[in-house]
C-alpha positions in Angstrom: -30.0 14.0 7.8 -29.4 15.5 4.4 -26.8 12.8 2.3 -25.3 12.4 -0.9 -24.8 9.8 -3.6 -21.9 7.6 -3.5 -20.6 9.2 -6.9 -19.2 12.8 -5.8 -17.1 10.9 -3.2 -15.9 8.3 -6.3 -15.4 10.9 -7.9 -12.9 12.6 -5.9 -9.5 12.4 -7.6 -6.0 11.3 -6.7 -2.6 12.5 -7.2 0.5 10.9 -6.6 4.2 9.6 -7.8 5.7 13.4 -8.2 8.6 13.1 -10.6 10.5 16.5 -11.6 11.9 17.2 -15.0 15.5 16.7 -14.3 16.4 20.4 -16.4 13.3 22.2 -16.7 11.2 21.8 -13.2 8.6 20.9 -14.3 6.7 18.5 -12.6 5.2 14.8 -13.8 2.5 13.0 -11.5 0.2 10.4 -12.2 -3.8 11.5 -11.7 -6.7 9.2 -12.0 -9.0 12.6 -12.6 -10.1 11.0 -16.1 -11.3 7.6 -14.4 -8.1 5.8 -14.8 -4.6 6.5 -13.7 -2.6 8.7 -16.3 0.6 11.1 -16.4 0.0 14.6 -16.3 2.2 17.4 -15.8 2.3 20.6 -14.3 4.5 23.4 -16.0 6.6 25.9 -14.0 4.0 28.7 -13.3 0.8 27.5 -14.7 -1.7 26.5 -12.2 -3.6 23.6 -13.5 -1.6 20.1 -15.3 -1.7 18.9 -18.7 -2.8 15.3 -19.5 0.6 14.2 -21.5 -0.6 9.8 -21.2 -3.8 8.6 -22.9 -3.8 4.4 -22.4 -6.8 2.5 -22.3 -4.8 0.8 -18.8 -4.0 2.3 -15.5 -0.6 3.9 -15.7 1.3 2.5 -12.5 4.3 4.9 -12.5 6.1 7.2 -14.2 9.5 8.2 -14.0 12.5 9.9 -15.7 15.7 8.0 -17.3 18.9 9.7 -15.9 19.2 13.5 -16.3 17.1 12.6 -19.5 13.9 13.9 -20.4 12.8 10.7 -21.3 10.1 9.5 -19.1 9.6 5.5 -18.7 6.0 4.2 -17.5 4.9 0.9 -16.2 1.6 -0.5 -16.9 -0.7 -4.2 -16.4 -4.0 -4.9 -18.7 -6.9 -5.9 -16.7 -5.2 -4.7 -13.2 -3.4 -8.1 -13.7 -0.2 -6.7 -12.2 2.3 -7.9 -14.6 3.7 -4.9 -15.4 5.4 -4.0 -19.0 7.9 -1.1 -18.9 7.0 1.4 -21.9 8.8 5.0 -22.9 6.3 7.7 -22.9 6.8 10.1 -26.2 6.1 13.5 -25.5 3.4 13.3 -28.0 1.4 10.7 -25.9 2.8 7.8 -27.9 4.6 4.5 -26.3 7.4 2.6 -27.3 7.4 -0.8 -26.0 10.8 -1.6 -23.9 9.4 -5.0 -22.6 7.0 -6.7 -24.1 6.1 -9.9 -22.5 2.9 -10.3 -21.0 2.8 -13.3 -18.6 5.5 -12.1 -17.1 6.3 -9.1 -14.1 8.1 -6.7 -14.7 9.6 -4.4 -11.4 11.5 -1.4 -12.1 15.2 -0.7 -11.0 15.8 2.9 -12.1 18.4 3.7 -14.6 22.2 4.0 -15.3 23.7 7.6 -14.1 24.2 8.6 -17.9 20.5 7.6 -18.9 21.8 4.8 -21.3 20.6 1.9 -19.3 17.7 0.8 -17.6 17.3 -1.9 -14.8 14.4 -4.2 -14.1 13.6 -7.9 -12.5 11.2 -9.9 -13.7 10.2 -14.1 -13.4 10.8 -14.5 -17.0 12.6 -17.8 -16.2 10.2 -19.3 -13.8 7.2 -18.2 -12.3 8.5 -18.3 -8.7 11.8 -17.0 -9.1 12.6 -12.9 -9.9 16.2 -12.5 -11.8 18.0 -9.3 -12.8 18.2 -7.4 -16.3 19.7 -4.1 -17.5 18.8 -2.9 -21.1 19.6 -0.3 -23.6 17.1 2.3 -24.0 18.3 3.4 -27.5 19.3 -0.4 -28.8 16.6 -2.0 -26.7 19.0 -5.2 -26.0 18.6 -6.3 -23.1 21.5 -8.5 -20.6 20.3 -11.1 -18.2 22.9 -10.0 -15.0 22.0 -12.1 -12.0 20.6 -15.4 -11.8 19.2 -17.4 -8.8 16.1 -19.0 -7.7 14.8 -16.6 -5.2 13.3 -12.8 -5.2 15.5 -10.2 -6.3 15.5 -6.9 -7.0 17.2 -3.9 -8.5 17.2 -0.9 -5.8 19.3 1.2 -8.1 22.5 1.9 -9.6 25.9 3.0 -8.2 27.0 6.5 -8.9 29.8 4.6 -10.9 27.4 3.0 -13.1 29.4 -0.3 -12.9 27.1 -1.9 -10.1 23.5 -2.6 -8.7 22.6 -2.1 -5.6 20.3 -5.1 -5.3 18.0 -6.6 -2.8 17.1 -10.4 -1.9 13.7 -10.4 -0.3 13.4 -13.2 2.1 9.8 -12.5 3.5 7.5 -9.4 3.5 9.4 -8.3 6.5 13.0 -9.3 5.7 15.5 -8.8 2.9 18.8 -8.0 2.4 21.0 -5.5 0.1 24.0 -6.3 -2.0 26.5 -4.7 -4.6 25.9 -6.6 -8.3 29.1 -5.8 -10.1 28.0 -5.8 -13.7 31.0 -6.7 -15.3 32.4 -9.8 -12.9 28.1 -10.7 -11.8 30.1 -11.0 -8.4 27.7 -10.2 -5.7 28.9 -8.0 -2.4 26.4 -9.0 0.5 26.2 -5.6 2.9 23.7 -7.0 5.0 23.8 -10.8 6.8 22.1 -10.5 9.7 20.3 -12.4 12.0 16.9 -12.5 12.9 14.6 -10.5 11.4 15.7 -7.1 9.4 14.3 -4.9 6.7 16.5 -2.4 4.9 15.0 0.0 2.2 15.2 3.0 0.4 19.3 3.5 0.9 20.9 6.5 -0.8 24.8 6.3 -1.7 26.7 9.4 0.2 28.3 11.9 -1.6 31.5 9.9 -1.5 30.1 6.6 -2.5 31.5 4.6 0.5 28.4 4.7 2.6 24.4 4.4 2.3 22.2 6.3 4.1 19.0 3.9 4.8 15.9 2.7 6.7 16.6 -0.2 9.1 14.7 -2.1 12.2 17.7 -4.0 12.5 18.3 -4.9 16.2 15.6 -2.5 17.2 11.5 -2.8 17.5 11.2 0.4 14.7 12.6 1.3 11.3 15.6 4.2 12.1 17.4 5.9 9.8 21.0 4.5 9.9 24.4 4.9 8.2 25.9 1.2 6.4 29.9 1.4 5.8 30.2 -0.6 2.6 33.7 -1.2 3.4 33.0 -2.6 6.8 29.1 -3.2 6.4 28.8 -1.8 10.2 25.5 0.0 10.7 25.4 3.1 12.8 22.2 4.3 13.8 21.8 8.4 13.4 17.6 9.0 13.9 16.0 5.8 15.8 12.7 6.6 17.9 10.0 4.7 19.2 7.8 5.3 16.1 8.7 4.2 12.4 10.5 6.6 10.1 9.6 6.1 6.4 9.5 7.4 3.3 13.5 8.8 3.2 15.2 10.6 0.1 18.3 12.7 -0.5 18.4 15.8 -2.2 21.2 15.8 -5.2 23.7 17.9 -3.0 23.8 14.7 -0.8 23.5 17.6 1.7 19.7 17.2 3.3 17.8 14.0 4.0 13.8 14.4 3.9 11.7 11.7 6.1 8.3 11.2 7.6 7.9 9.5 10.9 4.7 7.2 11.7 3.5 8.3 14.8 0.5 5.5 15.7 -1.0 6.2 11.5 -0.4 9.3 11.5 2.7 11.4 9.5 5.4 14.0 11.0 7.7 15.5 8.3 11.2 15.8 9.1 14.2 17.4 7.2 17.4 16.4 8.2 20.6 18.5 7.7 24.0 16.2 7.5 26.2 18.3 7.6 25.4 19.9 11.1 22.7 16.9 12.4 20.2 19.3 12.9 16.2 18.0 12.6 13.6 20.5 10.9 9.8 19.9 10.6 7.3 21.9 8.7 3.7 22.5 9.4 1.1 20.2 7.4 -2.8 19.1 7.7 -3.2 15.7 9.7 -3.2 12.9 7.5 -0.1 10.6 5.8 3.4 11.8 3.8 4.7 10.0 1.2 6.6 10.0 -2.0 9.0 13.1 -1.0 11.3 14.0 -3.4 13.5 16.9 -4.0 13.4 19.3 -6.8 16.5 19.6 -9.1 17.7 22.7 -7.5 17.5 21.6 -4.2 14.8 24.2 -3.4 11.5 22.8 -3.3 10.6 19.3 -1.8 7.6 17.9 -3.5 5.2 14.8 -1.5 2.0 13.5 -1.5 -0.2 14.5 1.4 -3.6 11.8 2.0 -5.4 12.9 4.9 -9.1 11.8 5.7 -9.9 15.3 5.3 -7.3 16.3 2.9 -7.1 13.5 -0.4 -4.5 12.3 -1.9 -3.0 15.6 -3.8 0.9 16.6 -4.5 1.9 19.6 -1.8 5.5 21.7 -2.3 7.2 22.7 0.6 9.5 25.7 0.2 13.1 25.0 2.0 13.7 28.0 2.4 10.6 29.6 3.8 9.9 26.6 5.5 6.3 27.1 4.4 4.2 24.7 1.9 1.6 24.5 -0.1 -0.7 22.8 -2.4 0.1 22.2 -5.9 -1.8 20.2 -7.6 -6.4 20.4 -6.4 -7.8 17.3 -8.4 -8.8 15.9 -5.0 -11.1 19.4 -4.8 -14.5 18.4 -4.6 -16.6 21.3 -3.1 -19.9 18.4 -3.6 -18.1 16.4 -0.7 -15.5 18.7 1.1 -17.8 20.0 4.1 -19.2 16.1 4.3 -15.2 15.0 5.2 -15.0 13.6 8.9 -11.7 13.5 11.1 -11.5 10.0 12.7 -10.7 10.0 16.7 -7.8 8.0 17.4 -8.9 5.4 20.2 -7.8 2.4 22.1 -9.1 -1.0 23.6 -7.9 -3.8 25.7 -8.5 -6.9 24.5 -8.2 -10.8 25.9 -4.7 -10.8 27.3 -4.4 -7.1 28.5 -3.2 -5.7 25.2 -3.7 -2.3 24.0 -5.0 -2.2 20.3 -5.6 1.4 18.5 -7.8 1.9 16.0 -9.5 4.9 14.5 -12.9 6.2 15.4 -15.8 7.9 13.0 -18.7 9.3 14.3 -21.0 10.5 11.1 -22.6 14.5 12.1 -25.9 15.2 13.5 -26.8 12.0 14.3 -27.7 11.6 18.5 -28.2 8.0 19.9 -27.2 4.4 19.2 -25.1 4.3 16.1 -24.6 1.9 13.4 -21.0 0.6 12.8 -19.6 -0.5 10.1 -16.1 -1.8 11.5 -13.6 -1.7 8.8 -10.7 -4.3 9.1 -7.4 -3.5 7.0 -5.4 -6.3 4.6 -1.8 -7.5 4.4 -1.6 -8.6 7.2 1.2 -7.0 7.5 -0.2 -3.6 7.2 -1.3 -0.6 8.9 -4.9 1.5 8.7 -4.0 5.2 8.3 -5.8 8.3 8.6 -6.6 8.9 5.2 -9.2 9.7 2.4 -11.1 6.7 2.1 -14.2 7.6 -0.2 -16.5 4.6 0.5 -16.1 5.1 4.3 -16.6 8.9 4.1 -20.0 7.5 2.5 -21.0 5.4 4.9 -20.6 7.9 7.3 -22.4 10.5 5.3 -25.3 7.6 5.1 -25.5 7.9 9.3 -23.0 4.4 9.9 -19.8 5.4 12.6 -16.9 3.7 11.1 -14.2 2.1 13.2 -10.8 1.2 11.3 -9.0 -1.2 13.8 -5.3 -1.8 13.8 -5.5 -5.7 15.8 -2.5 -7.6 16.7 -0.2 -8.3 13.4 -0.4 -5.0 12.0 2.7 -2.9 11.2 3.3 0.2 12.8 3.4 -0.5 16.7 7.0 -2.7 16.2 8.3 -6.0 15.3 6.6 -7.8 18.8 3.4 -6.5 18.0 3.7 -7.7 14.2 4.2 -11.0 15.0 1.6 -11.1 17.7 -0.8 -13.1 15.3 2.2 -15.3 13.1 0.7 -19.0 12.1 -1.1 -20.8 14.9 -1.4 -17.5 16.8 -4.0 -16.1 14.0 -7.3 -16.3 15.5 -6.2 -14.1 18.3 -6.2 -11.1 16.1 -9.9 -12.0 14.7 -10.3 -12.2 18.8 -9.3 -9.0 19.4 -12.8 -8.0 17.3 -14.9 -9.5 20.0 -13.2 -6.9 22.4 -13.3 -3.8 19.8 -17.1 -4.7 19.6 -18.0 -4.5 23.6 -15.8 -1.1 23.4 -18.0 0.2 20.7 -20.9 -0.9 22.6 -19.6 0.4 26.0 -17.6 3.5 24.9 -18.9 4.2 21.4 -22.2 4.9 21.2 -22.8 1.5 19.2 -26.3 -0.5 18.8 -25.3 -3.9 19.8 -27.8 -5.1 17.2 -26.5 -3.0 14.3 -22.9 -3.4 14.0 -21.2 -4.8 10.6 -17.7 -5.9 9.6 -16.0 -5.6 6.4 -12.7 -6.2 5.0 -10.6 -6.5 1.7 -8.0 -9.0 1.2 -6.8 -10.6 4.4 -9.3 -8.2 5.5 -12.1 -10.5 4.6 -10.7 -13.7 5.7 -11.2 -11.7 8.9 -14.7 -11.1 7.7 -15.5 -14.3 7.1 -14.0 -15.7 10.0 -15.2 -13.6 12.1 -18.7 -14.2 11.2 -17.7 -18.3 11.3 -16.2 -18.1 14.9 -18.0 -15.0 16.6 -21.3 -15.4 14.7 -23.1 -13.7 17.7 -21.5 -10.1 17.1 -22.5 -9.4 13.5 -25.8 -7.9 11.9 -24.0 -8.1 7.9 -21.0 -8.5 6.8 -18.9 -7.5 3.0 -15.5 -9.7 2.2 -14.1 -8.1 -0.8 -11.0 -10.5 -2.6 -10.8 -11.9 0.9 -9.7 -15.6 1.6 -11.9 -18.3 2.8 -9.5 -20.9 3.3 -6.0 -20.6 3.5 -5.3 -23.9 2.2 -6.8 -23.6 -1.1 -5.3 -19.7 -1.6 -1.7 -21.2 -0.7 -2.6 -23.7 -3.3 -3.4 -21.4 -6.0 -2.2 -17.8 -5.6 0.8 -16.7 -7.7 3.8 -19.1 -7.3 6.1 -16.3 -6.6 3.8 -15.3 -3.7 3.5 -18.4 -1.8 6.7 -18.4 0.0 6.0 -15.0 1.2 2.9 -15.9 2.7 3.7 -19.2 4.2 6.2 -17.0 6.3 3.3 -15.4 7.6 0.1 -17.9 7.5 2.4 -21.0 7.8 2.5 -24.1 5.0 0.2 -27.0 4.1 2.8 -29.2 5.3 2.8 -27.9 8.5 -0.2 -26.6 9.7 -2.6 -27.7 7.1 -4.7 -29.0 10.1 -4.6 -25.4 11.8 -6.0 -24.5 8.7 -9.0 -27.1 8.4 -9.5 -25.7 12.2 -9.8 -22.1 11.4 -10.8 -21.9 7.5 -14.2 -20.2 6.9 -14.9 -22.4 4.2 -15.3 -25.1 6.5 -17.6 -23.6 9.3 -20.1 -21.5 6.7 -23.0 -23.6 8.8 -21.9 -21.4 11.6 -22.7 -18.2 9.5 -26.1 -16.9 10.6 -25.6 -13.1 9.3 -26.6 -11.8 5.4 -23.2 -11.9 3.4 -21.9 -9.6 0.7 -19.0 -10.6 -1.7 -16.7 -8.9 -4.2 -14.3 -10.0 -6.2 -12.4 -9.5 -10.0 -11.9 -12.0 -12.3 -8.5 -11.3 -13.1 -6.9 -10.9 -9.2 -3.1 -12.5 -9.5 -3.4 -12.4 -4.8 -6.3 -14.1 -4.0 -7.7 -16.2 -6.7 -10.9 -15.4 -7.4 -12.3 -19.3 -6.5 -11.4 -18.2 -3.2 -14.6 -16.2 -3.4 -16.5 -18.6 -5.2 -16.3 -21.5 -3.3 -17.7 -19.9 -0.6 -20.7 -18.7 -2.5 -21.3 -21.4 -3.8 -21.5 -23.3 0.1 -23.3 -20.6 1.3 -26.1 -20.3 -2.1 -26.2 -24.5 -1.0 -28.1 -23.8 1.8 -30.6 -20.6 1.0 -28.0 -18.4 3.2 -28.7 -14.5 2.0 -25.5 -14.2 0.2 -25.0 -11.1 -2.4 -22.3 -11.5 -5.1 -20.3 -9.1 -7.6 -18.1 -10.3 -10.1 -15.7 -8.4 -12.0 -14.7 -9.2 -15.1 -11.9 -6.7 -16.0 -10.4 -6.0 -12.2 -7.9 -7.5 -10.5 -6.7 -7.0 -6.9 -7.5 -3.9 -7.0 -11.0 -2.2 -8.4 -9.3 0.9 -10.2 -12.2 1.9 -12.7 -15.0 4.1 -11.9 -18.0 2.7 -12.9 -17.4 -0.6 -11.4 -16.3 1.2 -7.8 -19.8 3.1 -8.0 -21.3 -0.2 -8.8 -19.4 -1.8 -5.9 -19.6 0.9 -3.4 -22.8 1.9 -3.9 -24.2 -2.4 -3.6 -22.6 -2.4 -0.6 -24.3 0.8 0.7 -27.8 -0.5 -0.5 -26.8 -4.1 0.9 -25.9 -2.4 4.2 -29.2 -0.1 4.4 -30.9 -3.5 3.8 -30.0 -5.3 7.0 -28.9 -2.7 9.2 -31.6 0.1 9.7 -30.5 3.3 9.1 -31.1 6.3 11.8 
């Protein structure tokens, strides 16, 4: 079987976060096609973007101030995710707007007349996000809500006298409330009971309603209508699948959504004023980002299939018909080497169903290799998209299989909760039962089958290769946790509430931990280990790594490790993903034998 070095599929490019010139139409995006995430812009009628950002640090958006054509950019040093808000000169140049560098910085949007920016940050304590607005011109800036919690700016009013603001009370709940600027008087829309999440709302055209994403009440996020007078919620699109990614055109005439039907996306346009639904044609993969054009004609969105990467599509709304606008995904070295996953499903212990996503690599007959890979979060969901390290693997001869266990997002609130606390080893159980499927259904050699995971991903790694030892030929943990005690410890302050709603406390079920930690069972590891991690990761620490290394190096275990010095979370520059990617690859040839 003929393959291909890891770097072509590296070297695939991304586009996303379309933005449109608010007068002109022209259209703004950020690109990673230089090695690093940058604005570029596409001009009515040409065919291929100018670079109009040149930073030495990823660009993390890019946006336009008002009906302005200003753009504001955010951007971290060292992938550290403390975001500083800059203004983007035409001319490539920056103007600071904040400039404080241990601290986040989350963008709110900007003031209807384009004098006014919004943006929380936990200047004032480390745990604790409060709420700012600031003059773009003057550059003052007024401290507008305080209070020890996580806040938010959503955006502004069309009044420009409030904020629609938002309290976030765990990765899967929040609430939304009306900051009046001039009185700091807060309007709660919201209260609820239970658990609710309500995102991207859009005022009405008369201001006395939101249109908005809700699971309120319900197993999956709907669109629904809130009545800010009466703060009743009225459901108007709710099916048994989530809808995401909402936006309004400027007529407040059309809504634009995706659905998430089991990981994979569905567009729909939805007309208000006669309720009818609409849905265009589009390759298999996921929607996001929509957002309409300043005329109301065009509706521009990312598309990220696995066959189809991450570019910027147009859909005419007219016609009905769309097309591809931006091609730095384009890669004619990889594009026939692409491989659609099969979207399967097991039973596991208690009779559940799980789905996950099957690929089988071409022209390759017999027992396979897997490489299963398990996604982070935990609340999250694997999608059927361009991942370029899998795609290589399964260019190398492995099958991949992509698993969505218990706790991911997705299938509804029951099944989310499904692994909460002292319930998490059943997910990393559900593996067991993915593995006899693969070895029953999928062609897999029961001798040859690795696991690897990123994030919460590889604390399923590493646990299970600490509690299912049996099952696993090699395993790769990249920035995963190895004990769940020591990350609560020392991840970022502001983050540790958030994830002691999903993993527990150390108060409370610091023996659960000791149970179930990796860090404490590494005698029971009896596979070869590889490990990833950057030195300047704000999530998972990177001693969370280390410490298990270092147990592991102890006892003359085969353990590989990569450290990186200027990557955080997130490995966003080139050279170190082909020096990551292609380790693993050689790490995996190593002690699993190829076909």
């Amino acid at each position: 079987m003929q393959t291909i070095d890891i770097k072509p599929f590296l070297h695939v490019r991304t586009a996303k976060n379309p933005a449109y010139h608010p007068n002109e139409g022209s259209l703004s995006f950020l690109t990673d096609y230089t090695g690093l995430p940058q604005v570029w812009e596409l001009q009515k009628g040409n065919e291929w973007p100018s670079q109009t950002s040149f930073t030495e640090e990823r660009i993390i958006f890019v946006d336009y101030i008002g009906q302005t054509s200003q753009k504001i950019i955010g951007m971290d040093v060292g992938v550290n995710e403390r975001q500083q808000l800059f203004l983007l000169g035409d001319d490539g140049g920056l103007t600071p707007l904040t400039d404080s560098l241990d601290h986040i910085h989350h963008y709110g949007g900007s003031s209807p007349d384009g004098k006014w920016i919004a943006w929380s940050s936990n200047r004032r304590h480390p745990a604790f996000f409060d709420l700012y607005i600031q003059n773009v011109e003057t550059r003052e800036i007024r401290q507008v809500f305080t209070e020890d919690g996580i806040y938010g700016v959503v955006k502004w009013a069309p009044d420009g006298t409030k904020l629609l603001i938002q309290k976030t009370n765990s990765n899967l709940d929040n609430d939304l409330g009306l900051l009046h600027l001039q009185s700091g008087d807060v309007v709660w829309l919201t209260t609820h009971d239970g658990e609710a999440h309500f995102h991207t709302p859009y005022f009405t055209e008369s201001g006395d309603a939101l249109y908005l994403l809700t699971n309120k009440d319900r197993e999956y996020s709907g669109l629904a209508l809130l009545d800010l007078s009466t703060h009743n919620i009225t459901y108007v699109d709710a099916r048994d699948w989530d809808i995401e990614e909402l936006t309004m055109n400027h007529g407040k005439s059309h809504l634009a959504y995706s659905v998430n039907e089991g990981g994979i996306s569905k567009g729909v346009l939805h007309d208000l004023e006669t309720g009818s639904l609409d849905t265009w044609d589009m390759p298999s993969g996921v929607t996001t980002e929509l957002t309409f054009s300043p005329d109301d004609i065009r509706l521009a969105y990312v598309l990220n299939g696995a066959t189809h990467p991450s570019d910027i599509w147009e859909l005419n709304l007219e016609t009905k018909q769309a097309h591809r606008v931006t091609y730095v995904s384009q890669s004619p070295a990889v594009d026939d080497h692409l491989i659609e996953p099969e979207l399967i499903k097991f039973t596991s212990f208690d009779g559940l169903e799980v789905p996950a996503f099957y690929y089988k690599p071409k022209h390759v007959t017999g027992k396979l290799p897997v490489v299963v890979f398990v996604h982070g979060g935990p609340e999250s969901q694997i999608r059927s998209v361009y991942n370029p390290f899998l795609q290589y693997f399964l260019n190398r001869g492995y099958a991949v299989c992509t698993p969505n266990v218990r706790g991911s997002t997705g299938y509804g609130k029951t099944y989310t909760h499904l692994d909460d606390v002292r319930k998490r080893m059943d997910s990393v159980k559900d593996l067991t039962y993915l593995v006899e499927w693969l070895k029953t259904s999928g062609q897999a050699d029961p001798d040859q089958i690795a696991i690897m995971g990123r994030s919460y991903g590889g604390f399923v790694v590493l646990a299970a290769i600490t509690h299912y030892p049996d099952l696993w030929a090699a395993a790769i943990d990249i920035v995963g946790i190895s004990s769940f005690k020591t990350f609560l410890q020392n991840t970022s302050v502001w983050r540790r509430k958030l994830r002691e709603a999903e993993y527990g406390s150390i108060e409370s079920d610091g023996d659960f931990f000791d149970k179930i930690d990796p860090l404490h069972r590494t005698d029971q590891i009896t596979c070869p280990l590889m490990v990833l991690h950057g030195a300047n990761d704000p999530r998972v620490p990177i001693e969370e790594t280390e410490q298990i290394v270092h147990e592991l190096q102890a006892r003359n275990h085969p353990v590989q490790y990569i450290r990186f010095e200027d990557e955080g979370h997130f490995f966003v520059k080139l050279q170190n993903n082909i020096t990551a990617y292609s380790g693993v690859a050689n790490f995996l040839d190593e002690f699993i034998a190829k076909p």
